[in-house]
C-alpha positions in Angstrom: 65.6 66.5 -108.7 64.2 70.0 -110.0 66.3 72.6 -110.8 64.6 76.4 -111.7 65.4 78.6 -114.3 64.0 81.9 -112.7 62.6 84.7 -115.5 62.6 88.0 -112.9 60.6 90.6 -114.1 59.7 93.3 -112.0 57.5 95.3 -114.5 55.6 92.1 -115.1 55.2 92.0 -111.3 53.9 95.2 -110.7 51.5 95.2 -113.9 49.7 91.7 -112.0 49.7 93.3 -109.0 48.3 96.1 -110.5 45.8 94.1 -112.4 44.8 92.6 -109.0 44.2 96.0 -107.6 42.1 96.8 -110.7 40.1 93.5 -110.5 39.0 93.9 -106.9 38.4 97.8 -107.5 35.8 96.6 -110.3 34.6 94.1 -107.9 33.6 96.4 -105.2 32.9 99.5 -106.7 30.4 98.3 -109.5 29.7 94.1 -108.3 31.1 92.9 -111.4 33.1 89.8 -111.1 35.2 89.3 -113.8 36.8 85.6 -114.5 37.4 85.1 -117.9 40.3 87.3 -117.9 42.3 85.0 -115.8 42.6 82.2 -118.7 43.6 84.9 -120.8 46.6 86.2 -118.2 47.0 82.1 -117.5 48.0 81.6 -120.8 49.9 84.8 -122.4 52.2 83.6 -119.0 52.7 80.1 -120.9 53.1 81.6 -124.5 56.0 82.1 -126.8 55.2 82.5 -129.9 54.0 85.9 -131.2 51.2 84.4 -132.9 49.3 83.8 -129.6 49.7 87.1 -128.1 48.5 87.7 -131.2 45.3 85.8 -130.5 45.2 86.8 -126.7 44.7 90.5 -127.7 42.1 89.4 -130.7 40.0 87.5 -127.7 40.5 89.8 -125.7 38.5 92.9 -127.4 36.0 90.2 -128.7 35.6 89.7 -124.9 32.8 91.7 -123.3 32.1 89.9 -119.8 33.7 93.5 -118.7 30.6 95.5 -120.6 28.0 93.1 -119.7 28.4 93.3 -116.2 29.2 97.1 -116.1 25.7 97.2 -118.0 23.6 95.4 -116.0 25.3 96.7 -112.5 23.5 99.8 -113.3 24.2 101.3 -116.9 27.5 101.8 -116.8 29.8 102.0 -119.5 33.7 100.8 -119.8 34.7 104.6 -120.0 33.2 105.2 -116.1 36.6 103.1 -115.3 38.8 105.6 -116.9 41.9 104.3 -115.7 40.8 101.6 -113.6 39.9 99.7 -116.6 41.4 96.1 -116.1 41.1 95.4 -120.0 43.3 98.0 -120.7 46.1 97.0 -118.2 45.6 92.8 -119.7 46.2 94.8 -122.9 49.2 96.2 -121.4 50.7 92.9 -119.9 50.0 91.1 -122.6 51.6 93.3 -125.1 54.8 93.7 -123.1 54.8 90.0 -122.6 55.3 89.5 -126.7 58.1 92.6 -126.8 60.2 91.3 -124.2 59.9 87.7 -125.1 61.6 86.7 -121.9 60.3 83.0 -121.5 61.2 82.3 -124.6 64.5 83.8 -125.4 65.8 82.2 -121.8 64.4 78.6 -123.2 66.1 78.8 -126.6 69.4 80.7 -124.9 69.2 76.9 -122.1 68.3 74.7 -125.2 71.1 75.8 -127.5 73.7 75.4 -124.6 72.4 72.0 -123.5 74.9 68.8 -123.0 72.6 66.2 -122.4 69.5 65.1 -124.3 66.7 66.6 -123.4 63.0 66.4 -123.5 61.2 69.5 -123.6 57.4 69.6 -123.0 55.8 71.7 -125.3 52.3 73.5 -126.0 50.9 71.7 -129.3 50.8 75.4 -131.2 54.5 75.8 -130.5 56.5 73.1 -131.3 57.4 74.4 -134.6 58.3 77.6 -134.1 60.6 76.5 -130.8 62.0 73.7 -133.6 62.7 76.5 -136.3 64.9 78.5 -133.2 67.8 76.1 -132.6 69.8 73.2 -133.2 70.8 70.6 -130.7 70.2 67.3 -131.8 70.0 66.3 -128.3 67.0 67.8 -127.8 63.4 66.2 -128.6 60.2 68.6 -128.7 57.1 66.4 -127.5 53.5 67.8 -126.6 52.3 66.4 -123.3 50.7 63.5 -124.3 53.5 62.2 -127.0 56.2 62.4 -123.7 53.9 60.5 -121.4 54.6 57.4 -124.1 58.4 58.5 -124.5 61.2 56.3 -122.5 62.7 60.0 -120.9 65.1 57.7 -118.9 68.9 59.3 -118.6 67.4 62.2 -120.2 66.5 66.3 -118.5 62.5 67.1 -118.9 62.2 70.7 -119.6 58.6 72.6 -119.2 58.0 76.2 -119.5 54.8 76.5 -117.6 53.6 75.5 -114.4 49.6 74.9 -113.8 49.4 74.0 -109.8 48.6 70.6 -108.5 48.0 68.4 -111.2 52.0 69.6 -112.6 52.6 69.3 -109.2 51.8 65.7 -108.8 53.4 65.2 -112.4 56.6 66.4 -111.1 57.0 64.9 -107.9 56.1 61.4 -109.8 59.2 61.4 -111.8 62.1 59.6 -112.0 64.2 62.0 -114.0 65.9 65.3 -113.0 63.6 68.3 -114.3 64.3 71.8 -115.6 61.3 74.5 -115.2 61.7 77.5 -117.0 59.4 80.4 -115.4 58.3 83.6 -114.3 58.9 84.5 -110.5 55.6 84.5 -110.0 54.9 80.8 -111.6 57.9 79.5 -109.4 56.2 81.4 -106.2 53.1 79.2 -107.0 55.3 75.9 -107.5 56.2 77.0 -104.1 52.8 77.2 -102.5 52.8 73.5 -104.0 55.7 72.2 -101.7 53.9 74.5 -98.7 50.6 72.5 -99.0 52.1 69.3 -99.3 54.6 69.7 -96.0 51.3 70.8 -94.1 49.5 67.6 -95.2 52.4 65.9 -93.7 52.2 67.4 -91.2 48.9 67.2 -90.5 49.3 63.5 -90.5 52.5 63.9 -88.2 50.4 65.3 -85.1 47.0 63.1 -85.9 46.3 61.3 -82.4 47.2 57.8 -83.4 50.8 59.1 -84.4 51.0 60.5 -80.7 49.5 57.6 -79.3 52.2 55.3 -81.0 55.2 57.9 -80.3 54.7 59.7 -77.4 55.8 62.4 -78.9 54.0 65.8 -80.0 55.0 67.1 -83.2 55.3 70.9 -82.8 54.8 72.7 -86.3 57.1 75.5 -87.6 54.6 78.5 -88.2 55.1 79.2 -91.9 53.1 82.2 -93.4 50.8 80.9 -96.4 52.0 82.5 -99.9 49.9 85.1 -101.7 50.7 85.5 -105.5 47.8 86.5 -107.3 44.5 86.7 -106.8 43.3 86.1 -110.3 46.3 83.8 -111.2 45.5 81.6 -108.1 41.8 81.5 -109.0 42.3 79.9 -112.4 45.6 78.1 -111.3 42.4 76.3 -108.5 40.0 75.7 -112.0 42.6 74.2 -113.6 43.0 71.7 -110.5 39.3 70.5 -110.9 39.8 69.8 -114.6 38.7 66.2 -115.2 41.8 64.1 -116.1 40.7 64.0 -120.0 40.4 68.5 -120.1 43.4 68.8 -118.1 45.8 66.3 -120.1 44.1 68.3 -123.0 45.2 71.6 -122.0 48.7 70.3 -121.4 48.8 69.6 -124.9 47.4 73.2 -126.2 46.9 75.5 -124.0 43.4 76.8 -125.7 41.4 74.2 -124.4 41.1 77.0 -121.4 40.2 79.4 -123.6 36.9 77.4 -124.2 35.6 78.7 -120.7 35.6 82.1 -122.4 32.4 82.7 -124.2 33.0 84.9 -126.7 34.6 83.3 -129.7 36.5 85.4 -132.7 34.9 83.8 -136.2 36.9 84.6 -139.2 35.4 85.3 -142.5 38.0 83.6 -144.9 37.0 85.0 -148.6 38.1 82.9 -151.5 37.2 82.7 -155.1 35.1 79.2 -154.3 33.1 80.7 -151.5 33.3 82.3 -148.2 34.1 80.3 -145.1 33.1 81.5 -141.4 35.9 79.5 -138.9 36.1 79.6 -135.2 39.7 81.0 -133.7 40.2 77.5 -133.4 39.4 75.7 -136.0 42.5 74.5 -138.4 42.9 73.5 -141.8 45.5 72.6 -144.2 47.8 74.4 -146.5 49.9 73.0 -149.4 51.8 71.1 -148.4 49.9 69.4 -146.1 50.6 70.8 -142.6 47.9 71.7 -140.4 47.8 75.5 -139.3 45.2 77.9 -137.3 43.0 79.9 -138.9 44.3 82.9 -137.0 47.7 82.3 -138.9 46.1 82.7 -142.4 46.8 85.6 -144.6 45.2 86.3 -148.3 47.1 84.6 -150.6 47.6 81.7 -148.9 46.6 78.3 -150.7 44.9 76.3 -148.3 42.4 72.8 -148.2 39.7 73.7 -145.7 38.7 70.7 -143.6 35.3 69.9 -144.2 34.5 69.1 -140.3 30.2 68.8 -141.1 31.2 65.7 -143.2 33.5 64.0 -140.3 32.0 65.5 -137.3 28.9 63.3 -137.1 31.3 60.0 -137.0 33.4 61.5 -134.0 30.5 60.8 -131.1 30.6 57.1 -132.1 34.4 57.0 -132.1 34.2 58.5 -128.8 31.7 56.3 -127.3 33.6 53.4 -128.5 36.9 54.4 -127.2 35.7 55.6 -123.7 32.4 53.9 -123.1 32.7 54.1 -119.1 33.5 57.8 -119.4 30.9 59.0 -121.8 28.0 57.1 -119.9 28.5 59.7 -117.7 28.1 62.4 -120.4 25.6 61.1 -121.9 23.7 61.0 -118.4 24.5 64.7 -118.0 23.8 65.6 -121.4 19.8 64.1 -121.1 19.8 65.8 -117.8 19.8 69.4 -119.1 18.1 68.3 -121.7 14.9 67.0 -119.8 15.4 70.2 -117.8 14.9 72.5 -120.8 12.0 70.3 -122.1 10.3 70.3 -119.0 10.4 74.2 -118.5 8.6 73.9 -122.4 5.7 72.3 -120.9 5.6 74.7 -117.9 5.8 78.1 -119.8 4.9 79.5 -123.4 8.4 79.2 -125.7 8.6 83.0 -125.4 7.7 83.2 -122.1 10.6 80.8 -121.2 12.6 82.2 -123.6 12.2 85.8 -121.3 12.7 83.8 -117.9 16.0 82.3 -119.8 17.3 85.9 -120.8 16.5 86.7 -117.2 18.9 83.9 -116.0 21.8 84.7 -118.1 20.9 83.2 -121.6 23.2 84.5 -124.0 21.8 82.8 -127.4 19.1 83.9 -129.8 15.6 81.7 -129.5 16.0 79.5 -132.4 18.9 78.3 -130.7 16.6 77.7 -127.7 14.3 75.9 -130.6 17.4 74.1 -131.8 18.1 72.9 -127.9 15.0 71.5 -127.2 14.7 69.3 -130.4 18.0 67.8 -128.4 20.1 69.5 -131.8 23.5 69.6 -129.1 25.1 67.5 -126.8 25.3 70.5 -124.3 24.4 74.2 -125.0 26.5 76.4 -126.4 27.4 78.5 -123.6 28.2 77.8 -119.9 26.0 80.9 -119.2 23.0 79.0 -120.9 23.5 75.5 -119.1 23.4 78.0 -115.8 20.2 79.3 -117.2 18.2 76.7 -117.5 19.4 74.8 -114.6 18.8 77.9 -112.3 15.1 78.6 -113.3 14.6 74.7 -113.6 15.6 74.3 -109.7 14.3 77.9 -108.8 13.4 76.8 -105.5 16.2 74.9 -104.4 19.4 77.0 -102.2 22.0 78.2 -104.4 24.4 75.3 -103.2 21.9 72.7 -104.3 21.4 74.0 -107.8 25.7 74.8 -108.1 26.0 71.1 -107.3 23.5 69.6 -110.1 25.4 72.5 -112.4 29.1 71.8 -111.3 28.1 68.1 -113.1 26.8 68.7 -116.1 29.8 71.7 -116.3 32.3 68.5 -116.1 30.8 66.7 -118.2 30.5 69.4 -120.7 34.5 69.7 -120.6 35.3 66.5 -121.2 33.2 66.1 -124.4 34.4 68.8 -125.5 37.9 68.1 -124.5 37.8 64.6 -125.9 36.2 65.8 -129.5 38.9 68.2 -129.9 41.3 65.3 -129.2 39.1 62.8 -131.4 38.9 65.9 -134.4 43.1 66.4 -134.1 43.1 62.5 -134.5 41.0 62.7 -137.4 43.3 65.8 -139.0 46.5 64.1 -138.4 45.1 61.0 -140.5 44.5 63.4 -142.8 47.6 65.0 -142.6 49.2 61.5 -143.0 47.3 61.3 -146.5 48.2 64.4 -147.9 51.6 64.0 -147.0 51.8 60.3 -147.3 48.9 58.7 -149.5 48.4 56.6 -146.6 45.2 55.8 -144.7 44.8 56.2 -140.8 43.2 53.6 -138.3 40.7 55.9 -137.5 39.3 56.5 -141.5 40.0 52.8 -142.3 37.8 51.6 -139.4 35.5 53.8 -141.4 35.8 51.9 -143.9 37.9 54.5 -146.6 39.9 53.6 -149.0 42.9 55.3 -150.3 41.0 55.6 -153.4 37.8 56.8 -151.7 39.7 59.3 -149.5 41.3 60.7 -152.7 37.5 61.2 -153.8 36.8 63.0 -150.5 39.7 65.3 -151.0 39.0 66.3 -153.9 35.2 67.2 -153.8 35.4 68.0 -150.2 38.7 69.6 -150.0 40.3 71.0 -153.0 43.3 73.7 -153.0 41.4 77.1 -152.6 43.2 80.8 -152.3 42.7 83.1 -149.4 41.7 86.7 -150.9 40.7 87.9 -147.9 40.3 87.4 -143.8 38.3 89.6 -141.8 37.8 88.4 -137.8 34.4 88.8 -136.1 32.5 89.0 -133.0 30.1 86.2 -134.0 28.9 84.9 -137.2 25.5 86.0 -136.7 26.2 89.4 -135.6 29.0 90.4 -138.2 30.2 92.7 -136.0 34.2 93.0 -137.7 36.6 93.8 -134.3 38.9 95.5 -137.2 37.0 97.0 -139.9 39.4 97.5 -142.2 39.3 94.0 -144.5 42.6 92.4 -145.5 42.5 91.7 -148.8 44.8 90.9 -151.9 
């Protein structure tokens, strides 16, 4: 059975709807279709800890799918909006989301009164910080993928999120009551769940052969289909046509939907040794072991960086070996684009291309175009540059045709990514294990270290350093700081 915990929230209500209103305003007056925002809303929805609003807002201003398309609709500028401006509204939601801390003071409030043992399903990032909030020794914290091996029997599963069909599924497969925690408006799309299932049952009810075998015409009950959200049902529909490998992913930390947006905050992290430039995502170790985003830093801290250049070239292999049926596939997709891009070389001169590219939707500089054709990536680094090249590569084909061959490649492009996140974490818990443990890992033993050559690696590759500064940034190469004032000791 599933039993709801019900967050109402009626400001939170009417800032969506607002939002929505905002979106589609955008969206008719100026043609500019903005998506990214969705996995933004998605996830501040899901989060509870302050440090990811924290983020949400940080990704947010580095965003600029807003600008771009305002620009290129005609010139315009984000201040032509004035205050239909659906940054500043996400801002807004996302903001009063952190004060209120509703999810997350109704979970701890049904945790810390709990009876029975529990497990709760948790986002990766927050396990620790909903650990550090209460005591019930009935209670186990497990990411997605450590409860799908956990015996649950005689025990409640808790989640705090709910993602549309794939949870759906999930949920109705169990054979263990279930407690979701939500917002009304996750709850109203659980219930647009249970209305598309009873019409598929329905629909099977009335086929012919039923009628033919009963005699009997099913007559439906007209049910009105549920609205929600516009923009919440739109990315609640991507996250349905995840692969199985980037959807399990995401249940286990909710940024892997974050990679769909483009723009990425780096962070300059000074430190007496050198300076280090480290995606939003990117994690490393502090002293005593634990592994913690870069966006949690602060100067002072005493940290071992994780050297991912020396690793990162063994992770490919791993995966191949572990998913060889899977990664056939990528592979396939990833010569695809690539043959694509070579062939438009032979067609037109590199800066000629390079134009036609921009044209497209390119978003990179042309020695990244250099680096793609010399086959330097697996895919390219933005979704906006696989469209690119696939676009002026089937030029003349309908836009359905070309949507198709991209769609594939797109898939393909999510679960390598997916799967070397999953392979890196793998690779940072053995490392984990050694700081904390002196022990060595499956994964490093297979390549072939040592405990004694891993202390070697550690210490050349990743000794204790101190944090005198942290400054985030658009992009590396741009050094364009979002907050100009730099923290420093």
């Amino acid at each position: 059975m599933i039993n709801f915990i019900i967050i109402a929230n009626k400001k939170l209500d009417e800032c969506i709807n607002r939002f929505d209103d905002i979106v589609r305003y955008v969206k008719e007056q100026y043609n500019v279709e903005i998506r990214t925002y969705g996995n933004i809303l998605r996830v501040a929805l899901n989060a509870v800890t302050p440090e990811t609003f924290e983020n949400l807002i940080e990704r947010l201003n580095t965003n600029q799918e807003l600008e771009r398309g305002l620009a290129f609709s005609g010139g315009y500028t984000i201040g032509h909006l004035q205050e239909n401006n659906p940054k500043l509204i996400l801002t807004e939601i996302i903001e009063y989301l952190k004060s209120c801390s509703g999810k997350f003071s109704t979970l701890i409030s049904f945790l810390q009164s709990a009876q029975e043992k529990i497990v709760l399903i948790s986002d990766a990032n927050d396990i620790d910080w909903i650990k550090s909030h209460f005591r019930n020794n009935k209670i186990s914290v497990l990411s997605f993928k450590a409860a799908k091996k956990t015996e649950i029997r005689n025990k409640r599963l808790v989640q705090y999120s709910f993602n549309g069909k794939n949870d759906f599924d999930f949920l109705q497969n169990l054979s263990v009551d279930a407690t979701l925690i939500l917002y009304e408006i996750e709850h109203l799309l659980y219930q647009k769940q249970v209305q598309a299932r009873e019409r598929e049952i329905e629909s099977e009810i009335r086929s012919n052969d039923r009628l033919r075998i009963s005699g009997i015409q099913y007559e439906a009950i007209s049910e009105p289909t549920l609205h929600i959200s516009d923009t919440i049902e739109d990315i609640v529909a991507r996250l349905d046509n995840l692969g199985r490998n980037a959807y399990e992913g995401y249940k286990d930390e909710s940024d892997l939907i974050l990679d769909e947006i483009e723009e990425k905050i780096i962070y300059k992290i000074s430190t007496l040794k050198s300076d280090f430039f480290l995606d939003s995502n990117d994690t490393i170790f502090d002293l005593a072991g634990n592994i913690i985003k870069v966006q949690k830093l602060k100067p002072g801290d005493k940290v071992r960086i994780y050297p991912k250049e020396q690793l990162a070239e063994n992770l490919y292999q791993i995966a191949i070996e572990t998913e060889p049926t899977i990664f056939g596939k990528v592979e396939e997709n990833s010569r695809h684009w690539q043959r694509l891009i070579s062939e438009l070389s032979k067609k037109y001169d590199n800066s000629v291309m390079y134009q036609r590219l921009k044209q497209k939707g390119l978003r990179v500089m042309q020695n990244t175009v250099e680096g793609y054709l010399k086959r330097l990536r697996k895919f390219p680094m933005y979704n906006s540059d696989l469209r690119a090249i696939v676009e002026l590569y089937y030029s003349n084909y309908a836009t359905s045709q070309f949507e198709t061959v991209l769609r594939d490649i797109l898939r393909s492009k999510a679960i390598y990514n997916s799967t070397m996140i999953a392979l890196g974490r793998g690779l940072k818990q053995e490392l984990q294990l050694f700081l904390k443990e002196a022990k060595v890992g499956e994964i490093l033993a297979k390549r072939n270290f040592t405990a004694i050559s891993l202390q070697a690696f550690v210490n050349e590759h990743m000794p204790i350093i101190t944090v005198t500064a942290k400054v985030a940034y658009l992009t590396e190469e741009d050094q364009i700081p979002i907050n100009p004032q730099l923290q420093e000791i």
